[in-house]
Every structure is written in structure tokens, then in C-alpha cells.
N, C-alpha and C positions, 0 to 999 in steps of 0.2 A: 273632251273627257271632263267630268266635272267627279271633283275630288273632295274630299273629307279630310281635312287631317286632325288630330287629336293632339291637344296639348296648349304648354301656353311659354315653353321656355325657352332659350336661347337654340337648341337642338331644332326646336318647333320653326322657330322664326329663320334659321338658319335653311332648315327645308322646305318651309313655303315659299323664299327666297328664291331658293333652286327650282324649286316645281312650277313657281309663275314663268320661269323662260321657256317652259317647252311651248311647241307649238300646237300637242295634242290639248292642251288645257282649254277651255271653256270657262271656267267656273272655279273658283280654289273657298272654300269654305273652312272654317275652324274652329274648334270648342275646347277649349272655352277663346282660344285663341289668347290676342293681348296688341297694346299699342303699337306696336310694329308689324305686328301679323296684319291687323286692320289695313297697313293700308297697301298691303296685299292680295287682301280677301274681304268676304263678312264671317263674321266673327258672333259666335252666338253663346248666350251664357249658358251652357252645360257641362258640367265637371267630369273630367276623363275617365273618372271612374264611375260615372251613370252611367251601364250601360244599356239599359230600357230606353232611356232619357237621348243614348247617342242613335240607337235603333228607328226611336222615330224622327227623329231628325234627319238621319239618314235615308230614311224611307219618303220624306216630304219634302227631299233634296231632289229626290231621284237618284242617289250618289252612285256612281261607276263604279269608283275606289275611295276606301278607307283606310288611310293610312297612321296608324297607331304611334305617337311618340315614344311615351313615358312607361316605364316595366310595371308599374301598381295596375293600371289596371286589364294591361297583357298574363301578367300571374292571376289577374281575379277572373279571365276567361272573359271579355269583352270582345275577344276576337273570334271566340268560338259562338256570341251570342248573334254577331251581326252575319257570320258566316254562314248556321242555320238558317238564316233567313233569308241569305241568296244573295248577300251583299261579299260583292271581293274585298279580302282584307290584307294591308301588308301588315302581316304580325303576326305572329306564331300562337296556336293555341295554347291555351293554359298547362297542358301535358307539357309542351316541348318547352315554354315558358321557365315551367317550373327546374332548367338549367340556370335559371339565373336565382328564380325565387328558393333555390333551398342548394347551401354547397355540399351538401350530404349528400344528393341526389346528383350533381355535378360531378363529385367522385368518382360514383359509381360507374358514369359515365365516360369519362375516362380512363378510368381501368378497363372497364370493358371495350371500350375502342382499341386500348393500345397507346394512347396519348400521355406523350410524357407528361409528367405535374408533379408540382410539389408537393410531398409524402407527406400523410397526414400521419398524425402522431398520438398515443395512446395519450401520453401523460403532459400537461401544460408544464413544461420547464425552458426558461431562457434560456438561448437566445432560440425564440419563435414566434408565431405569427397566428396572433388570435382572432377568429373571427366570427362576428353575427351571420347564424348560418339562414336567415333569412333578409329578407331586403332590408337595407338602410340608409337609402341613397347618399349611396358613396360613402359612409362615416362609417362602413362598419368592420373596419379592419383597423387593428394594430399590430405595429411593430414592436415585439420587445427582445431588447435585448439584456435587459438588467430584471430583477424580481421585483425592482418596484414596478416599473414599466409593468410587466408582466400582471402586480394585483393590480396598476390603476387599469389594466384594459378589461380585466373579468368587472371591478366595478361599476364600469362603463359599460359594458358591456353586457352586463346581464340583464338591462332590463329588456334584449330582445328576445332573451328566451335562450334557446339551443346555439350552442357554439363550436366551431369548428378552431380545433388546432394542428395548424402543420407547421413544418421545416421551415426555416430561414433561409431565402436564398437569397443570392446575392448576384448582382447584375445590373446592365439597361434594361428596363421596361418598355414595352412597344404593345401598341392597339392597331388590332389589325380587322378591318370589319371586313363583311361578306355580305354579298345579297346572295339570299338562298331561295328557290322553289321547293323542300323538300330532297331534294334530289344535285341540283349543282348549285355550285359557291363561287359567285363572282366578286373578286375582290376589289375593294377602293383603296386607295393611295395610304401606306401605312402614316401611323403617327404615334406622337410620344405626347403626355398629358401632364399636366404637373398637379398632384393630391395635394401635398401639404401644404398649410398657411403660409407659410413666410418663406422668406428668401433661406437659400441654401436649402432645402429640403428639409425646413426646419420648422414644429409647430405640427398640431392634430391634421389627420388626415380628414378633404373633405371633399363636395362632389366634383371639385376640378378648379384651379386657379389659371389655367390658361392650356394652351397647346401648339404644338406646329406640326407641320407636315409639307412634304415627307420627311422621312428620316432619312440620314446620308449613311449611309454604308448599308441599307436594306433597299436594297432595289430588285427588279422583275425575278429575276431568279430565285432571288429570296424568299417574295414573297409565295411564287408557284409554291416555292418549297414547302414554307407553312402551310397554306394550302390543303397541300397532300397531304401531310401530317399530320394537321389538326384540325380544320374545318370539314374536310371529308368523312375521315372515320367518325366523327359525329355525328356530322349526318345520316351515315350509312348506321348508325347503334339506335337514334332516333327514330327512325322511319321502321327499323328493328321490333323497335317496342311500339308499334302503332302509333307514332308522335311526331309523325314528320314536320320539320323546322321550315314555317316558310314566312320569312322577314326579313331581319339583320341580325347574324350572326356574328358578335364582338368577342372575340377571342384577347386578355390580355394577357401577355407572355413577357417573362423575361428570358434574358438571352444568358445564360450562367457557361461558365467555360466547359460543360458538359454536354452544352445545345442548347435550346432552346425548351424551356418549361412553361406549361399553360398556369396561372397565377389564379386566372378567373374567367366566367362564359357572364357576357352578358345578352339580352334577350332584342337588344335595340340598339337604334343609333346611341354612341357615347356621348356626352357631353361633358366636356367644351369639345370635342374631337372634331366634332358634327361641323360647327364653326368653323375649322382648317382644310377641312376634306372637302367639303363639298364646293368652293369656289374653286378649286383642280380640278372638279370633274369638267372633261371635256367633249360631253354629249349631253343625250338626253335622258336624265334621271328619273323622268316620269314615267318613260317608255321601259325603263326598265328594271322598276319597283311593280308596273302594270305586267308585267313579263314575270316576273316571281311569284305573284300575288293569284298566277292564269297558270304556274306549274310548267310555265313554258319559256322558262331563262335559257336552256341550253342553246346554244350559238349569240347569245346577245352578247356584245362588247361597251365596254365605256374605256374608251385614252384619258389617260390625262395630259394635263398642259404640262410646260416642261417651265413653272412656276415654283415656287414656297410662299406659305403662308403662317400667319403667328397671331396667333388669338391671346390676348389679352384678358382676363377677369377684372374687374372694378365689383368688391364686395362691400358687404356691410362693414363699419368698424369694429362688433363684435364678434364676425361669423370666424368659425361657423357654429359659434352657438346662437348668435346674436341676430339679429335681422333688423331690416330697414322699413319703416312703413310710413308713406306720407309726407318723406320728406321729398322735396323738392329738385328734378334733374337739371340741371342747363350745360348747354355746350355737346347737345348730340349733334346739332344739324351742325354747328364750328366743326367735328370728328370727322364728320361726314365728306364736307365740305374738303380735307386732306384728302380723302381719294379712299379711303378706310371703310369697311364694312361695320356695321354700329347691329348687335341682334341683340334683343331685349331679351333681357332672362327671369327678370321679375320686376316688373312696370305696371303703374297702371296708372288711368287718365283722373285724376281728381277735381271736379270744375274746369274740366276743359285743359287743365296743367298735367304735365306728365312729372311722376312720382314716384321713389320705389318704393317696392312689395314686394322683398324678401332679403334671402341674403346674398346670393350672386344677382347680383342687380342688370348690370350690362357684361357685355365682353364686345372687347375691339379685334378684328381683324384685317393684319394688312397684309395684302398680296403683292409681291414682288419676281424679278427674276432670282433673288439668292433669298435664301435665310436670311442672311444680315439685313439686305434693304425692306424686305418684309417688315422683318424688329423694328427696323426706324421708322418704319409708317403705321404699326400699333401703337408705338408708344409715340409717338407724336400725338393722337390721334385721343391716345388716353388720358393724356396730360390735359384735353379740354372739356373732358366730362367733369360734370364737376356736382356732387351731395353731399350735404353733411357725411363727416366720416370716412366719406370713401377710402378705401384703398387699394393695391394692387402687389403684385409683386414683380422685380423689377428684375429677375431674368429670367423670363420666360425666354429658350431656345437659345440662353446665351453661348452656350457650352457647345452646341453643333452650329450657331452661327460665325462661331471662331474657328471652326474648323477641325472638332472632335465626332467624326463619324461614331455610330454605334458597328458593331461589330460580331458576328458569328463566328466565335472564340473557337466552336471546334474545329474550322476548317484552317486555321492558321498550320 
């Protein structure tokens, strides 16, 4: 099978990663791709949101399957352009897309299914949770609980336009993906993601400082359970409205002692999530992104190992306003070389040197039998990448690798 995949980030390099071990692969191709993906694949310069530009590349690939990273340009209908024209895509059309690209329309959505979520609210007043009601990769939400909180995030906030305000809840957070046909939702290994800059959950929200998975106290039954509850009646309200969902359905939810509440839908793989879950998966991922993408997922399985893994961020020193370009990486192969997974999140090759280009630069991940010995082989592993500025935050998964399971507070 010779494959397309679209993108150039950490998410990206994570599931080209995954998709080079099957045995159905042939050929793994990527655009715009990036130094890690290259030595994976080839890598061709066209930007994910060309979708003309990805069509004929596609079409002089010969490509089997296109598999869509990043939501910009799944909401701008690239999966609907390459789909008319006969190409399998895993990624939802811009219709069903548009659950991630707009929360106004995500609402709707869940009201209409039935899916609990957090109440949205006529009037902006603390303590609540204000949000850009279109894409803002990952920065577009604020917590407030004070009024200043509350004007700095309309200031910030408004230059995306229309804004969504709901409830404040309060709880663990969990990411729970799904591969969809339209029709069934097969789920991957949940995880928990860390937004905010700094330690303690402290500092702006941004597109993810690290992750692990699984989570301990959300296992098989748990997850069926979401599932039903929330990935289903989506899909069954999507396909409702002629929008049938066929990619990765990211559901993220908190757990509040009422139950479980949907927070947000995203339209793709998560990132950094991508980087934890997908070295658990313990099958073939290819066989069955190609199985959703063909409306034909029902009976496919994927196990997972009976593993934990803990993904590390290394960002810019100013992100997430700030970004890194040009300066100079060393100490990926030393990372490596620990037994650690290294996925490039924004890299690129300057004269033959590799360099960053953005502001999540790398993330490290270690795979272990516990959470704890995972932690130990990220941050070992972190500790040898080395760029002007870098930085990271240093408890990622502390809290569940000491042995604070998350929990579904109504069933106590």
C-alpha cells in the first residue's frame, strides 16, 4: 500500500513512525513532511493546506491512502477535494470537520445527540471558560476565574473573531480518540495531555507540553462506556445531517463528579497524545486507518500492550508566544541512543544541520512497563537534547505515576 500522509509535526512523525511497521506498506510518502519523517519516507515540499498542490501529488504517487494530519486543512475540505477524485482519505470532510472548526456547531451537536457537555452560557461572567469559537491550535481557550482573567482572555481572544462562553468545570481531563468509518468507533488507549506552560498547571494554555497514557483508573470498561455515550451518538447525529465522520474522532472530556462532560471534539489525531498512544498500539495501524477510510472498520480490533508511555515537550523559551528558528539541535541521536522515541515537532535541516522551526520543537517519549519507569526514560532522554533556550516541564504524569489514578466519581 503506498500511503500519503499530510503534515510535518510531532503527531505526523509519530504516525509515520507507526505506519512504517506495517507489513501492508510499500511506499510512505509526506508533505510537507520534516527531518524525521524523511528518514522514514520522502518527503515532498507541499504545504497541507495545498490542496490542488496535494491532489496532484497524490495522483503521480499513484497513492492508495491519504492520511490527513493537522485540522487547517481537514476544515478547509482537502479531504473532500482528494475524495472526489477517487482518492481514499483518512479524514473527515469539511462538513463533519467543521465539529472541530466551529464550538457553536459542536454544541449544537451535542445537544442534539444527547451528550453531556459543558453548558454554555449567555453572559461572560467568572468563574468560566472563554473560548475562540473557531481553530486556534490549542491556545484558544481560557480559564477564568477572576474578572481580570476573564478581560485578559476576551483581549486575547478577540482577535479570532466569535467566542464561545461556558461553565466551569472542574475535574481530570482525559483524551480519548476513536477511529471512525462514519458508522463505528474504534477506540485507542485513553490519555491525559498537559496545556499549560509550566509546572503545576501553571502559565497560558498551549498546543500540549507533554502526555501519557494510558490513564490508571480509566480502563476497558470505561472506555466502552464513553464510547456509547459519546463517540456513538455523534456519529449517529453526523451521518444524521449528511456528515458522516470518517478519521479520528478526539473527544476531550472531563471527569466532574457528576460524570463525565465532553469539553471539546477534535477532528484528528491529538498532539502530543499521538506520541503516547501510538507506540501501545499492538497491531496494525495501517490496516486499520485503511479499514475506516474503505467504511469497512466494523469487526477490526487493535490490543494494546500492557506498556505506559510519557511524552515529554522541549519548546521554545518564549512559547507559546515565542518560537525557535535556526538555532541549532544536538543530543537527538545521545536521546535516542536511551532507548527513547525522539518525534520532530518543528525541525528542519539547515546546511545539512538540523535546527528548530517553531515552537514545540521535539517531544521525547519513553515506553516502559509502569508510568514511573516510562517518566524515567523521557526525562532521561530530555535531559540530552539540547537548543538555545529550550525548555520543558518537569512533571509530566507525575501525579498518576505516584499512584493517583483518575476516577469516575459517579460510580463511587
Amino acid at each position: 500500500m503506498r500511503v500519503l500522509l499530510v503534515g510535518s509535526g510531532g503527531r505526523e512523525h509519530a504516525l509515520a513512525w507507526k505506519l512504517a511497521q506495517s507489513s501492508l506498506l510499500t511506499d510512505l510518502h509526506a508533505a510537507p513532511g520534516s527531518p524525521g519523517i524523511a528518514a522514514l519516507g520522502e518527503c515532498h515540499p507541499i504545504r497541507a493546506e495545498d490542496g490542488e498542490g496535494l491532489l496532484a501529488l497524490a495522483n503521480a504517487l499513484d497513492a492508495d491512502l491519504v492520511v490527513v494530519g493537522p485540522e487547517a486543512p481537514l476544515v478547509a475540505g482537502v479531504a473532500d477535494l482528494l475524495r472526489h477524485a477517487g482518492i481514499a482519505v483518512f479524514g473527515p470532510s469539511a462538513a463533519a470537520a467543521t465539529i472541530e472548526g466551529s464550538k457553536s456547531f459542536a454544541k449544537e451537536v451535542l445537544t442534539a445527540a444527547g451528550v453531556p457537555a459543558a453548558q454554555r452560557l449567555a453572559v461572560a461572567r467568572p468563574p468560566c471558560v472563554v473560548k475562540a469559537d473557531g481553530l486556534a491550535a490549542g491556545k484558544g481557550v481560557h480559564v477564568c476565574r477572576t474578572q481580570a482573567e476573564l478581560d485578559a482572555a476576551l483581549r486575547t481572544l478577540g482577535k479570532h473573531g466569535r467566542l464561545v462562553v461556558e461553565e466551569l468545570l472542574e475535574g481530570p481531563e482525559l483524551s480519548l480518540f476513536a477511529l471512525c468509518d462514519g458508522r463505528t468507533a474504534l477506540p485507542l488507549p485513553p490519555a491525559q495531555d498537559f496545556k499549560r506552560a509550566f509546572d503545576g498547571d501553571e502559565g497560558p494554555n498551549t498546543g500540549g507540553m507533554g502526555s501519557y497514557a494510558p490513564v490508571p483508573g480509566v480502563g476497558a470498561a470505561e472506555v466502552d462506556e464513553l464510547i456509547t455515550t459519546v463517540h456513538r451518538p455523534v456519529l449517529d447525529e453526523l451521518a444524521r445531517r449528511g456528515a458522516p465522520f470518517v478519521g479520528l474522532l478526539y473527544a476531550g472530556l472531563m471527569l466532574t463528579d457528576e460524570g463525565p462532560r465532553v469539553l471539546e471534539f477534535n477532528c484528528r489525531f491529538g498532539d502530543p497524545e499521538t506520541q503516547s498512544i501510538v507506540p501501545l498500539v499492538d497491531g496494525d495501524l495501517l490496516e486499520a486507518v485503511a479499514a475506516a477510510a474503505a467504511g469497512e472498520l466494523d469487526g477490526s480490533t487493535l490490543e494494546s500492550r500492557a506498556q505506559a508511555a510519557v511524552t515529554v515537550v522541549l519548546v521554545a523559551g518564549g512559547y507559546p508566544e515565542g518560537v525557535a528558528r535556526g538555532l541549532p539541535i544536538a543530543g537527538v541521536r545521545e536521546a535516542e541512543e536511551t532507548g527513547a522515541l525522539v518525534f520532530h515537532a518543528g525541525t528542519a535541516l539547515q546546511e545539512g544541520a538540523l535546527v528548530a522551526n517553531g515552537g514545540r520543537v521535539v517531544g521525547v517519549t519513553g515506553v516502559a512497563d509502569t508510568l514511573a519507569d516510562a517518566r524515567t526514560v523521557a526525562y532521561a532522554a530530555a535531559e540530552r537534547v539540547m537548543f538555545e533556550g529550550a525548555r520543558y516541564r518537569s512533571d509530566i504524569a507525575a501525579s498518576a505515576a505516584a499512584g493517583s489514578p483518575l476516577a469516575f466519581p459517579y460510580r463511587r
